[in-house]
VONUTI-853238 format. One record per residue (C-alpha): residue number from 1; residue in one letter; z, y, x. Coordinates in steps of 0.001 Angstrom, whole numbers, always signed. Layout:
// residues N
NUM A Z Y X
...
//
This chain:
// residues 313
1 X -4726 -8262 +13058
2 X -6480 -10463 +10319
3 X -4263 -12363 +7721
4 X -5338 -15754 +6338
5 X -3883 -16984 +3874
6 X -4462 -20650 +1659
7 X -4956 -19024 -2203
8 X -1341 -19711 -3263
9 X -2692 -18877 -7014
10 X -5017 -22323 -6786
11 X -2410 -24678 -5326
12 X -2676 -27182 -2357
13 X -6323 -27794 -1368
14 X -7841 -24643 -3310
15 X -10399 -22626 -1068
16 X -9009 -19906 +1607
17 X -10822 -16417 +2652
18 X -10628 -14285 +5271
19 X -12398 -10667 +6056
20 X -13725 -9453 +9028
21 X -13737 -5638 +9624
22 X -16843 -4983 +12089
23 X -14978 -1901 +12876
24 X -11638 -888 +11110
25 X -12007 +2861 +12320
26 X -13700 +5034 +10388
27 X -13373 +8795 +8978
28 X -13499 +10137 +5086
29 X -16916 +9890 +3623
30 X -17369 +7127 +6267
31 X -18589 +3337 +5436
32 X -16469 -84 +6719
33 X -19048 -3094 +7391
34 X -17651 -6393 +7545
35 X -17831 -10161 +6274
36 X -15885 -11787 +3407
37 X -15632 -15658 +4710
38 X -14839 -18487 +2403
39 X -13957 -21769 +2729
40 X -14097 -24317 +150
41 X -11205 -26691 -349
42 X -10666 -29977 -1284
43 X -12931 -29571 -4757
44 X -15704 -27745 -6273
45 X -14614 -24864 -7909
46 X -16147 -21917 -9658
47 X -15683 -18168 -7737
48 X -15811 -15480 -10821
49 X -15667 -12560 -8340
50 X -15024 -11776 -4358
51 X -13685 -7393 -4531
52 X -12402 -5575 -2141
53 X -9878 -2708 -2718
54 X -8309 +306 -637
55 X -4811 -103 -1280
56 X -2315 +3243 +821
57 X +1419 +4026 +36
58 X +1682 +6327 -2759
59 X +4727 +8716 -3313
60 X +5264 +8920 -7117
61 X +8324 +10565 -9068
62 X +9983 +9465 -12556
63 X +11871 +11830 -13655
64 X +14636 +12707 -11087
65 X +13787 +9266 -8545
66 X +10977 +8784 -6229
67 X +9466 +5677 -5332
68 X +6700 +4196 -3275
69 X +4326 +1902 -4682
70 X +1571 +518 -2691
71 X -1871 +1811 -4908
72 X -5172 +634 -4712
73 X -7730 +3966 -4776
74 X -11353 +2287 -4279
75 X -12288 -934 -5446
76 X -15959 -2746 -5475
77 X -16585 -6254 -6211
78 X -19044 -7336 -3411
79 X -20275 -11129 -5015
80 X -19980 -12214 -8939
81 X -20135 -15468 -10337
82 X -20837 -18751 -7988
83 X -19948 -22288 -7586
84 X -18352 -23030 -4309
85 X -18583 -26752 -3325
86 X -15452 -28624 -1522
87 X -15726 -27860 +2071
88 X -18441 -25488 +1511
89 X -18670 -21869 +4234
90 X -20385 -19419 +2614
91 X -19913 -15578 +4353
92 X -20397 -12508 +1991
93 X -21544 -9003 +4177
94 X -20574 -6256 +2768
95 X -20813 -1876 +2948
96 X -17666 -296 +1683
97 X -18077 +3542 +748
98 X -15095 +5118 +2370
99 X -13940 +8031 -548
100 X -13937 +11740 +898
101 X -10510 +11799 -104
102 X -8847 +8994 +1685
103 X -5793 +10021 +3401
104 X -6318 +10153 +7116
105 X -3915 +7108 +9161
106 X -5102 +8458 +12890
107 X -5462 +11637 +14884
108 X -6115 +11757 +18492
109 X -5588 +7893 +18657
110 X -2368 +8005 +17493
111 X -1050 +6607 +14161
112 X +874 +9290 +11984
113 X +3732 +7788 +11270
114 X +4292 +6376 +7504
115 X +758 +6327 +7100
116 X -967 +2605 +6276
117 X -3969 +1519 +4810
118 X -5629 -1368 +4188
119 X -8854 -3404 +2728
120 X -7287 -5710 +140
121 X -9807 -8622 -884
122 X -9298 -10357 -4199
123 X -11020 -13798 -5106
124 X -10653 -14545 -8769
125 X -11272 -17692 -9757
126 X -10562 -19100 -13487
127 X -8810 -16207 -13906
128 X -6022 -16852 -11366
129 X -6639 -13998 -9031
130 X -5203 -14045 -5443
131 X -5161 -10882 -3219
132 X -3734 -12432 -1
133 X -6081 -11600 +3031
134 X -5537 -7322 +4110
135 X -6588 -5603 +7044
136 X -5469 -2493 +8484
137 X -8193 +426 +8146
138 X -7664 +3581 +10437
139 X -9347 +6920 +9172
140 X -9684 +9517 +11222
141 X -9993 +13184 +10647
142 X -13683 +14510 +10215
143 X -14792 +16943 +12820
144 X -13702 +19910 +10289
145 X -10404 +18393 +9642
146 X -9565 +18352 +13313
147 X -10477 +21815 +13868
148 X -7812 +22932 +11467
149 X -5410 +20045 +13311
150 X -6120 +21846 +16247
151 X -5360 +25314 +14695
152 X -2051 +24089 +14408
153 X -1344 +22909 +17504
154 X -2857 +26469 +19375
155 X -596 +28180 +17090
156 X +2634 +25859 +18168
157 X +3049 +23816 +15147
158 X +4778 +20563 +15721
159 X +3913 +17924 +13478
160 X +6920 +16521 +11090
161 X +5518 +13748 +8906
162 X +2790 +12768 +6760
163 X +2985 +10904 +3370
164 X +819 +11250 +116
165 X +2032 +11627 -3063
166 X +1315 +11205 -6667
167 X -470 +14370 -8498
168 X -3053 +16755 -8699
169 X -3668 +20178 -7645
170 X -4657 +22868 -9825
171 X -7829 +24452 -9299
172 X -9214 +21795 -7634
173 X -11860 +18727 -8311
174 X -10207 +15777 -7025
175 X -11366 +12379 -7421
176 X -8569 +10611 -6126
177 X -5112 +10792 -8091
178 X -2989 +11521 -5149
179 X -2909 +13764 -2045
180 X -2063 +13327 +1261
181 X +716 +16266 +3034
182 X +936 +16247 +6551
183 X +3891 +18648 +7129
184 X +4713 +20852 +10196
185 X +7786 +22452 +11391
186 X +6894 +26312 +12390
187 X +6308 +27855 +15786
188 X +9628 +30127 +16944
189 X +8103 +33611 +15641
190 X +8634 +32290 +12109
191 X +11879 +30759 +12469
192 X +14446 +32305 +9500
193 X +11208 +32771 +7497
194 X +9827 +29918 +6936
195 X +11223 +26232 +6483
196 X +8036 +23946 +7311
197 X +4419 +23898 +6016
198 X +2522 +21180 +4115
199 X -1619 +21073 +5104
200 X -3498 +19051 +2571
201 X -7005 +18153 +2682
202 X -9802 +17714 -107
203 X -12763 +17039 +1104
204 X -16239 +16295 -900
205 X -19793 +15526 +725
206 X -20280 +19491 +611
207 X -17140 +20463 +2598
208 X -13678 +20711 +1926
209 X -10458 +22294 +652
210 X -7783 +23317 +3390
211 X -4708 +23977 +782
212 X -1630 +25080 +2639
213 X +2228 +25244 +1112
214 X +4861 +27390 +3079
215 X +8207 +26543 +1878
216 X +10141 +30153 +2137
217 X +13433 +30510 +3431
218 X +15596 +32195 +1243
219 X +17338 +35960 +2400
220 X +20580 +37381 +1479
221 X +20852 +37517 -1987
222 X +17714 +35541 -2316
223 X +16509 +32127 -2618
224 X +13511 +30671 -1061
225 X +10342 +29605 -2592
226 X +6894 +28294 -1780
227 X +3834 +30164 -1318
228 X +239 +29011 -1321
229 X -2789 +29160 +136
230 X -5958 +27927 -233
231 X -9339 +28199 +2250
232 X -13005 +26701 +597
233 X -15538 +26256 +3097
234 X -18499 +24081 +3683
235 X -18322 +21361 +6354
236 X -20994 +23436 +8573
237 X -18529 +26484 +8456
238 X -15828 +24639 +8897
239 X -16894 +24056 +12413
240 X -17270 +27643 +12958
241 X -14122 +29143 +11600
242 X -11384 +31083 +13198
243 X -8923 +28484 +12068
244 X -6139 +29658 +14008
245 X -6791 +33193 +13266
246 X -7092 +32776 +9264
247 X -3975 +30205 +9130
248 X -2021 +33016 +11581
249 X -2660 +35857 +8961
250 X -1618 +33670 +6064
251 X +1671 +32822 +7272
252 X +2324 +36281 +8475
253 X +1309 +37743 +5221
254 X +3454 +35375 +2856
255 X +6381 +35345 +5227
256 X +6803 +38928 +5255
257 X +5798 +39342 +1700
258 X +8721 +39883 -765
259 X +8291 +37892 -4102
260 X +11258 +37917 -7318
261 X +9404 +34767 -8862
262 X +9730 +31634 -7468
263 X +6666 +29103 -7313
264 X +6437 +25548 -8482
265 X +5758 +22472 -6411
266 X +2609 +20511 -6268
267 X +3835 +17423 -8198
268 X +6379 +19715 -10443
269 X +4025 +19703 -13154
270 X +4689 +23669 -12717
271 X +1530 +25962 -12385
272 X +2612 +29131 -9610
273 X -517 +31321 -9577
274 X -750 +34284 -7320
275 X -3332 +36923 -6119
276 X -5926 +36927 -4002
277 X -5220 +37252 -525
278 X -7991 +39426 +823
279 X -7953 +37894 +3642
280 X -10956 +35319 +5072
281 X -11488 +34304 +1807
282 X -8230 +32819 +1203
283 X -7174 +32762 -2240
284 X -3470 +31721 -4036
285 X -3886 +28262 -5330
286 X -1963 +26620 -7919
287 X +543 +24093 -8032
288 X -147 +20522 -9416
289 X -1044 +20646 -12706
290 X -495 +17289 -15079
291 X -1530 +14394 -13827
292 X -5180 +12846 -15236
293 X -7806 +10196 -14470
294 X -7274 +6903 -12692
295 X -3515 +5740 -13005
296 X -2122 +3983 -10185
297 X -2029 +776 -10131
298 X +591 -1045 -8637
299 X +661 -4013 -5809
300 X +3236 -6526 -5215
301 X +2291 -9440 -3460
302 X +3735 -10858 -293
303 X +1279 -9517 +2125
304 X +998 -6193 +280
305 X +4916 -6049 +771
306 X +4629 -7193 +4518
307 X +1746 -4988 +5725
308 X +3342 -1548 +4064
309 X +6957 -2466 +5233
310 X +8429 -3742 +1735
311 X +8424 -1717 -1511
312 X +11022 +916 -1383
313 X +12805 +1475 -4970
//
């Protein structure tokens, strides 16, 4: 599905683009390849830059409300300055870096639902920018990522719903200011123990972050809270790991253990520390600390609103 759209933002006989994925699936740390095409309206008119952005949905809380705002989270600009003459084609390849933390849209062919994101191109020219051709991109898990996917699934996880949200978490590098949570309801043996649990990926060219969230069900005379967990291992051991074994001992440990505190949420602002597990190197990891870096920027055009469903106050 390709939109093209006439540049509302130059009026009636202004120049029109349209980009061509070669290939709109690809995985984190991945590269899209594709063509920017332009075509020059009635006049001759001078193109200050051609970019292209990621934009996802973004989870993001003020105060006591949550809203969704659709984010851009990778931009390049693939051309600079040029003259475009009236009826003039002129096609712009391009090689987008795919960021090792871009949420993942697709797993085992099928869409997870909530999950959108697209390649926004923006063609600014004297200074009235228009953003009106996106395409879908679908990212799939990285070979490491599904092995943990599949963990879940051997240990009868089912999977509840994915969204990312606004934050950081502690104790991690994180180039990206949000995270993606895919959540999943727990297999029978944990049932009265545990509510659901929340898998997050971080990965970097060197391997990746598997942080885990169990949200505890309160006891008699006792209120739940979450516990957290946190596995480091290089892509090449990734493959290798006892997934379902290490995730298994986790949950069994926290959902037996019996804690008085209770432990913040990732985009709280709280910090919840804990000790180290012992256990397959897993270690307590903290919950989202205050939010740095890159602020999200917000999208509202008419096919930003139409591709991610409308903007949800």
């Amino acid at each position: 599905m390709v939109f093209k759209k006439l540049l509302g933002a130059l009026g009636i006989g202004g120049p029109s683009v349209d980009t061509v994925l070669f290939d709109p699936n690809t995985r984190p740390g991945g590269v899209l390849s594709g063509e920017v095409r332009i075509q020059g309206g009635d006049h001759d008119v001078e193109i200050e830059h051609v970019a292209l952005g990621l934009v996802t949905r973004v989870e993001s809380e003020h105060g006591d409300h949550e809203r969704n705002i659709n984010a851009e989270f990778h931009r390049i600009v693939v051309e600079g300055r040029f003259r475009l003459a009236a009826k003039e084609s002129r096609n712009i390849q391009f090689q987008f870096p795919v960021p090792w933390e871009t949420p993942v849209t697709d797993v085992y062919g099928q869409r997870l639902p909530g999950m959108t994101i697209g390649l926004r191109t923006e063609l600014a020219v004297a200074s009235a920018v228009d953003k009106g051709d996106l395409d879908p991109v679908f990212v799939h898990p990285l070979p490491a990522q599904e092995r943990v996917l599949d963990a879940f699934g051997e240990l009868g996880f089912r999977f509840r719903r994915a969204d990312v949200e606004h934050g950081r978490i502690a104790g991690l590098h994180q180039q990206l200011p949000f995270f993606q949570e895919i959540e999943f309801l727990p297999p029978h043996q944990f049932a009265g123990r545990l509510n659901e649990v929340e898998l997050t990926f971080v990965a970097d060219p060197h391997g990746m972050a598997v942080v885990l969230e169990a949200d505890k069900r309160g006891g008699f005379l006792s209120s739940g809270h979450d516990a957290f967990g946190r596995f480091q291992l290089s892509h090449q051991d990734s493959m290798s790991a006892d997934w379902a074994g290490m995730i298994d001992n986790w949950l069994h440990e926290v959902s037996s253990r019996r804690q008085s505190h209770h432990g913040g949420h990732h985009h709280g602002g709280g910090h919840h520390g804990g000790g180290g597990m012992g256990v397959g190197g897993i270690v307590a990891a903290g919950a989202a600390g205050l939010v740095g870096g890159m602020v999200l920027g917000e999208v509202f055009d008419e096919v930003g609103d139409s591709f991610f469903g409308g903007d949800e106050g």
